[in-house]
C-alpha positions as CSV (number, residue, x, y, z in Angstrom):
1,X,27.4,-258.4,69.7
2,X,29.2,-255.8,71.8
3,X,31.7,-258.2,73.3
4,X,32.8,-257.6,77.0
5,X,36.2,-258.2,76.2
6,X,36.7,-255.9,73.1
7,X,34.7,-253.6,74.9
8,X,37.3,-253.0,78.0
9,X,40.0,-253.6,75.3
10,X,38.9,-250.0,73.7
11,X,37.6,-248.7,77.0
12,X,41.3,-248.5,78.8
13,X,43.0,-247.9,75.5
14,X,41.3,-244.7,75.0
15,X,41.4,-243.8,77.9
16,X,45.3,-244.4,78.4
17,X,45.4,-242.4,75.6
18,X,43.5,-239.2,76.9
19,X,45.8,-238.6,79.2
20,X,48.7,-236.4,79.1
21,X,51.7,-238.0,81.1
22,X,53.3,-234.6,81.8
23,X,49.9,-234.0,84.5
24,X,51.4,-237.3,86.4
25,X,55.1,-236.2,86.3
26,X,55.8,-238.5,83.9
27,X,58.5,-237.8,81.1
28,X,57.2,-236.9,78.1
29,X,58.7,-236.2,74.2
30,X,57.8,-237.3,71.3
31,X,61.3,-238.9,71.0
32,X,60.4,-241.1,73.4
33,X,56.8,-242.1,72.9
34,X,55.1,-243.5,70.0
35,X,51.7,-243.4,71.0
36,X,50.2,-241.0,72.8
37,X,49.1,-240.7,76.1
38,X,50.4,-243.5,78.7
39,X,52.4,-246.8,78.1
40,X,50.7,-249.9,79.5
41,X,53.7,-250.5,82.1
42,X,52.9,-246.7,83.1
43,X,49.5,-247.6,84.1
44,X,50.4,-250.7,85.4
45,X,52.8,-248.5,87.8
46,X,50.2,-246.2,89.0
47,X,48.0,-248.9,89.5
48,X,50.2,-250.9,91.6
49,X,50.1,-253.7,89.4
50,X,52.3,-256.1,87.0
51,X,52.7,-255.2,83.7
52,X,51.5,-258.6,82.7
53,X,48.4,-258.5,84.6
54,X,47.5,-255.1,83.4
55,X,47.8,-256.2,80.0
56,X,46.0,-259.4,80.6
57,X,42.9,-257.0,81.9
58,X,43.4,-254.2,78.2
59,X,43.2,-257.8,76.6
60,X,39.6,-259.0,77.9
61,X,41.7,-261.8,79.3
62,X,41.7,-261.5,83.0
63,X,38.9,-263.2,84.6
64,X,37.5,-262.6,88.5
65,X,38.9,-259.2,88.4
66,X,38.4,-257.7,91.7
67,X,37.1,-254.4,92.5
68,X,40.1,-253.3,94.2
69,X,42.1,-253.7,91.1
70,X,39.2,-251.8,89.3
71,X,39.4,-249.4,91.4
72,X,43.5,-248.9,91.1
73,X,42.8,-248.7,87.8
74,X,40.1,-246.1,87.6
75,X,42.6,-243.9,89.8
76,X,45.5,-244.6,87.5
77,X,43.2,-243.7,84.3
78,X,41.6,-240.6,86.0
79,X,38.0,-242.3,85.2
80,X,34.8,-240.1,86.2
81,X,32.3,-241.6,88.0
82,X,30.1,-242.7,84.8
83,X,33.8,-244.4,83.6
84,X,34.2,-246.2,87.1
85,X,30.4,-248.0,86.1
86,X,31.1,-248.6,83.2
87,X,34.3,-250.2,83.4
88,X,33.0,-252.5,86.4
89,X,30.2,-253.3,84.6
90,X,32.5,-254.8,80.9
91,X,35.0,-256.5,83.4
92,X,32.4,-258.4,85.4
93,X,29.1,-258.1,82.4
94,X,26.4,-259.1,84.4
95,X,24.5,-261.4,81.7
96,X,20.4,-260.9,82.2
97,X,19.3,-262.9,79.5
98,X,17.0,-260.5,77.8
99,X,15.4,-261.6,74.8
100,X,14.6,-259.4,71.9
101,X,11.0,-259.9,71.5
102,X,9.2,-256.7,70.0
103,X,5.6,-256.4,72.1
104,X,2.6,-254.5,72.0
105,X,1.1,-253.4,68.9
106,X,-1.5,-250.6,69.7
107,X,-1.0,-246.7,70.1
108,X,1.9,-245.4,71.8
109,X,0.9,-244.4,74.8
110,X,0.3,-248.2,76.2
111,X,2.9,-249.7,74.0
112,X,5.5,-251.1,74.7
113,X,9.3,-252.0,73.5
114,X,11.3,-254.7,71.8
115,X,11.2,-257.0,75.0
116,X,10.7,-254.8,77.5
117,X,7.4,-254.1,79.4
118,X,5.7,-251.2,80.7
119,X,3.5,-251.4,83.8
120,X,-0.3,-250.4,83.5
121,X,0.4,-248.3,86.4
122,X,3.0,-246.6,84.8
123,X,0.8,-245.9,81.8
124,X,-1.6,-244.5,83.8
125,X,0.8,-242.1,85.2
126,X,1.7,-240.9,82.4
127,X,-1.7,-240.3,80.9
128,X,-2.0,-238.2,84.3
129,X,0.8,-236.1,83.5
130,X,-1.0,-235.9,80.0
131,X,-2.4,-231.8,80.1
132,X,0.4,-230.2,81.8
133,X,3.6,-232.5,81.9
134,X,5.5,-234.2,78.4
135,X,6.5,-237.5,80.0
136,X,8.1,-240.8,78.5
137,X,9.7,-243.8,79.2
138,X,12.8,-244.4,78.2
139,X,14.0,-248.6,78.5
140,X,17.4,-250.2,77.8
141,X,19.6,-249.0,74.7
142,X,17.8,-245.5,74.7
143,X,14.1,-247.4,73.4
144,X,10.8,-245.1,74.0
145,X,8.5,-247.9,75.2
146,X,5.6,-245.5,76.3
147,X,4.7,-241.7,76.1
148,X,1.9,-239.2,76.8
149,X,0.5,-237.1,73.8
150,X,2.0,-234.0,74.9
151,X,5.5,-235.5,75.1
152,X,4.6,-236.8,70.9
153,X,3.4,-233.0,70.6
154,X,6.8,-231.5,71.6
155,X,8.5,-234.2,69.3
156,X,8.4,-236.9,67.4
157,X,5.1,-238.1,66.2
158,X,5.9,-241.6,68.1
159,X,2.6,-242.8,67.4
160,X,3.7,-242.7,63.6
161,X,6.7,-244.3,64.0
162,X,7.1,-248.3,63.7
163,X,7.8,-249.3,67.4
164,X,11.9,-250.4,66.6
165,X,12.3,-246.9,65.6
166,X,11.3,-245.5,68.6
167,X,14.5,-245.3,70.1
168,X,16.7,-241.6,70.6
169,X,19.8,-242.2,69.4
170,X,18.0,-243.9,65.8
171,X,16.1,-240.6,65.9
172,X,19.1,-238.3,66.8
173,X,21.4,-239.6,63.9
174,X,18.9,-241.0,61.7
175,X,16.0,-238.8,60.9
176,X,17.4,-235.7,58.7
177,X,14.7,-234.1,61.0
178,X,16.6,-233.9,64.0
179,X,19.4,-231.9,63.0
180,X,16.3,-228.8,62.4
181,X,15.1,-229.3,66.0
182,X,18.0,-229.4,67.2
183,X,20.2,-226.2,67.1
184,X,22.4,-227.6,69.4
185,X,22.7,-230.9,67.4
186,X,26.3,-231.8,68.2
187,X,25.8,-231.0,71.8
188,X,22.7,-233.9,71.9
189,X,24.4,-236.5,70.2
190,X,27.5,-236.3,72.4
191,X,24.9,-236.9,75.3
192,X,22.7,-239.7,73.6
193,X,26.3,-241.7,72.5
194,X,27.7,-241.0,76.2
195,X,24.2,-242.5,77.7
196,X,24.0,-245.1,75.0
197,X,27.8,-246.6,76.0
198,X,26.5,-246.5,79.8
199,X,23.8,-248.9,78.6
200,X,25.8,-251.0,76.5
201,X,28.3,-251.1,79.5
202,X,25.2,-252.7,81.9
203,X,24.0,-255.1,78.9
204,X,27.0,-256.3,76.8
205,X,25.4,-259.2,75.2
206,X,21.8,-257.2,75.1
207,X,20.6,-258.4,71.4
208,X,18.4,-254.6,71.2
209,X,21.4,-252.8,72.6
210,X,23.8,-254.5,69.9
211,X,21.3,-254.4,66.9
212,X,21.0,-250.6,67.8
213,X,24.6,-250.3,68.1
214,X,25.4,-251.7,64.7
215,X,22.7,-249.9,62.7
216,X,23.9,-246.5,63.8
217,X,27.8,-247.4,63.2
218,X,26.9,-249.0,59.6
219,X,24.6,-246.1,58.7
220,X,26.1,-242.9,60.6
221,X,29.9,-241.4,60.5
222,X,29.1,-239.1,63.1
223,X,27.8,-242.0,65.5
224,X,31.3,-244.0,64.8
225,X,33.6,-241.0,65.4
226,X,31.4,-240.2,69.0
227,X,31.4,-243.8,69.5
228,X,35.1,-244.8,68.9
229,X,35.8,-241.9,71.2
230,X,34.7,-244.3,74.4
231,X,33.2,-241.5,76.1
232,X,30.7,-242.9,78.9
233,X,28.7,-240.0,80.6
234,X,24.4,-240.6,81.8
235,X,23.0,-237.5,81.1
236,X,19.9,-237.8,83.3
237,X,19.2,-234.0,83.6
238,X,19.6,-230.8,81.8
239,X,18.3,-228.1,79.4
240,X,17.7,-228.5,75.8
241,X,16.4,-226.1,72.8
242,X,13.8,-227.6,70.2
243,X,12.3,-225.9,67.4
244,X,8.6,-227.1,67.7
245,X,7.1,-226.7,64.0
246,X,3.8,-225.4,65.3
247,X,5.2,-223.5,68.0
248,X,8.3,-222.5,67.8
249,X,11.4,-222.5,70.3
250,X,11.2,-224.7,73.3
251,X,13.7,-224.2,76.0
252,X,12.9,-227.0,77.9
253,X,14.5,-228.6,81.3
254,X,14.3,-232.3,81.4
255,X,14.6,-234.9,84.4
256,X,15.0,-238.6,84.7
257,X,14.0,-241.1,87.2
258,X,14.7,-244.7,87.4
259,X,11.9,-247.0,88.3
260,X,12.2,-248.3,91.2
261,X,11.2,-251.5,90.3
262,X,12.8,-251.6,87.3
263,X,16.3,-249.8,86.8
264,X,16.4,-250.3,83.3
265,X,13.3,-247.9,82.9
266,X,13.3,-244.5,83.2
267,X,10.4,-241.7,83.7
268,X,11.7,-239.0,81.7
269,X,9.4,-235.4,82.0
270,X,10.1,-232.0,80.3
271,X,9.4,-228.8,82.2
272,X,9.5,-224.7,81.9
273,X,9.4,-222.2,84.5
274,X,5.9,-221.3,85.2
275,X,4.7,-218.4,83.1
276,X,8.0,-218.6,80.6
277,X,7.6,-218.6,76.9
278,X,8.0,-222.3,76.7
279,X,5.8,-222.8,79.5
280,X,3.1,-220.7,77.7
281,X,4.1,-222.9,74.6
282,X,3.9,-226.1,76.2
283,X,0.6,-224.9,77.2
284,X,-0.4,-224.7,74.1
285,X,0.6,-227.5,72.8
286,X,-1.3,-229.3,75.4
287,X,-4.8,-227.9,73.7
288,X,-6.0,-229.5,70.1
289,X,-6.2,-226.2,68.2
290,X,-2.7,-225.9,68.8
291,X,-2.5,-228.8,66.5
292,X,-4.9,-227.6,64.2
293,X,-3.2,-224.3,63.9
294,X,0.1,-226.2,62.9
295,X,-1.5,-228.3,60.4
296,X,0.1,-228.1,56.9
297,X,3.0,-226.6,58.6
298,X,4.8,-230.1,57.9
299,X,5.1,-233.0,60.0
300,X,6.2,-233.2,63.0
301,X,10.1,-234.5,64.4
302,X,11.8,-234.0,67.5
303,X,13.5,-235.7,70.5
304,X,13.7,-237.7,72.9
């Protein structure tokens, strides 16, 4: 389980450690410090806080921290906005019970994640979206619970896939796959580890988010150094490249956006500029003989 108080432990100490103490006009040398980045009684200072207290809080052993002593400490540490969450959300964990229950156990595109539900409506949506728009929904710890054919097209075959390994960051560090369509590999697993530490930060003691967690830093040395790292970041927009194996290159913009009557579910849709390549390619992909035309071409992998 991703503990709440080993969690904040490594959260503030790598963070500490990012910083250089010479940008705060404070003395520097490496005669005088043995680790680097700030001292605990340096953050403590910026903070306006006792030494003790600070340390009790690195330790996981503060309790009732308040958010004006979270917030000291975010300005003391620097923290970005994603940090600030995060770091609220491992001092005070906000424990939702989930259960992991995998559910549903038909095609992908009304399926459904390891306890986590998609809404008929939602599916219907999505099957809207289905000639023009790839769409998907992406549910705590990074899972794909649901998808349109077009968004399986420009990817991953999900529909092939057993349901618990529909998930992005599985796919991103798991499948040898990925790496070919994705020439900017290192770029999208820095992103899925930043987005998979935001989620881990909102559900702690999340049995899928933890089960994830540990299969990727028992089975992946690039997941473990990005993960030790502590970076938190939600990428919930940008531009990515995939190299489609019937198509070709797809330079695709993606969006996210949370449910609104479910935060922990995300719509997630893919897009080109009208009359682009990829949009002529996307096009394509939407009609069956693009499929037929890629047969024998190898199956298909891709993102999420």
């Amino acid at each position: 389980m991703l503990h709440a108080d080993v969690e904040i432990s490594s959260f503030l100490k790598a963070r500490r450690a990012a910083l250089d103490p010479a940008d705060l006009g404070l003395p520097g040398g490496l005669n005088r410090r043995r680790v680097r980045g700030l001292r605990r009684e340096e953050v403590a200072q910026l903070a306006g806080i006792s030494v003790d207290y600070y340390t009790r809080i690195e330790q996981g052993r503060a309790h009732a921290i308040s958010d004006s002593v979270l917030d000291a400490i975010a300005r003391a540490l620097r923290l970005t906005g994603g940090e600030v969450t995060y770091l609220r959300n491992v001092a005070v964990p906000r424990r939702r019970g989930a259960d992991f229950r995998p559910t549903g156990d038909g095609p992908g595109q009304t399926g459904e994640g390891p306890g986590q539900t998609v809404r008929p409506e939602i599916r219907q949506l999505l099957d809207a979206m289905e000639s023009t728009v790839p769409a998907m929904i992406m549910g705590r710890g990074l899972d794909i619970l649901a998808w349109n054919t077009l968004a399986g097209r420009v990817g991953f075959d999900f529909d092939a896939l057993d349901r618990d390994r529909c998930n992005s960051a599985l796919l991103v560090f798991l499948d040898p796959a990925a790496r070919v369509l994705h020439p900017e590999w290192d770029r999208i697993a820095e992103e899925v580890v930043g987005n998979l530490r935001a989620e881990s930060g909102r559900h702690p003691d999340d049995p899928r988010i933890c089960e994830v967690v540990t299969e990727l830093l028992d089975s992946s040395a690039d997941f473990r150094r990005l993960w030790e790292a502590q970076a938190v970041h939600e990428c919930l927009r940008g531009s990515k490249r995939i190299i489609n194996p019937h198509v070709g290159e797809l330079r695709i913009s993606f969006e996210s956006f949370r449910l609104a009557d479910d935060t922990d579910q995300a719509l997630v849709t893919y897009s080109a500029p009208p009359g682009s390549p990829t949009d002529l390619r996307l096009r394509q992909l939407a009609g069956r003989e693009a499929l037929a035309a890629g047969a024998g071409e190898g199956a298909g992998a891709g993102t999420a």
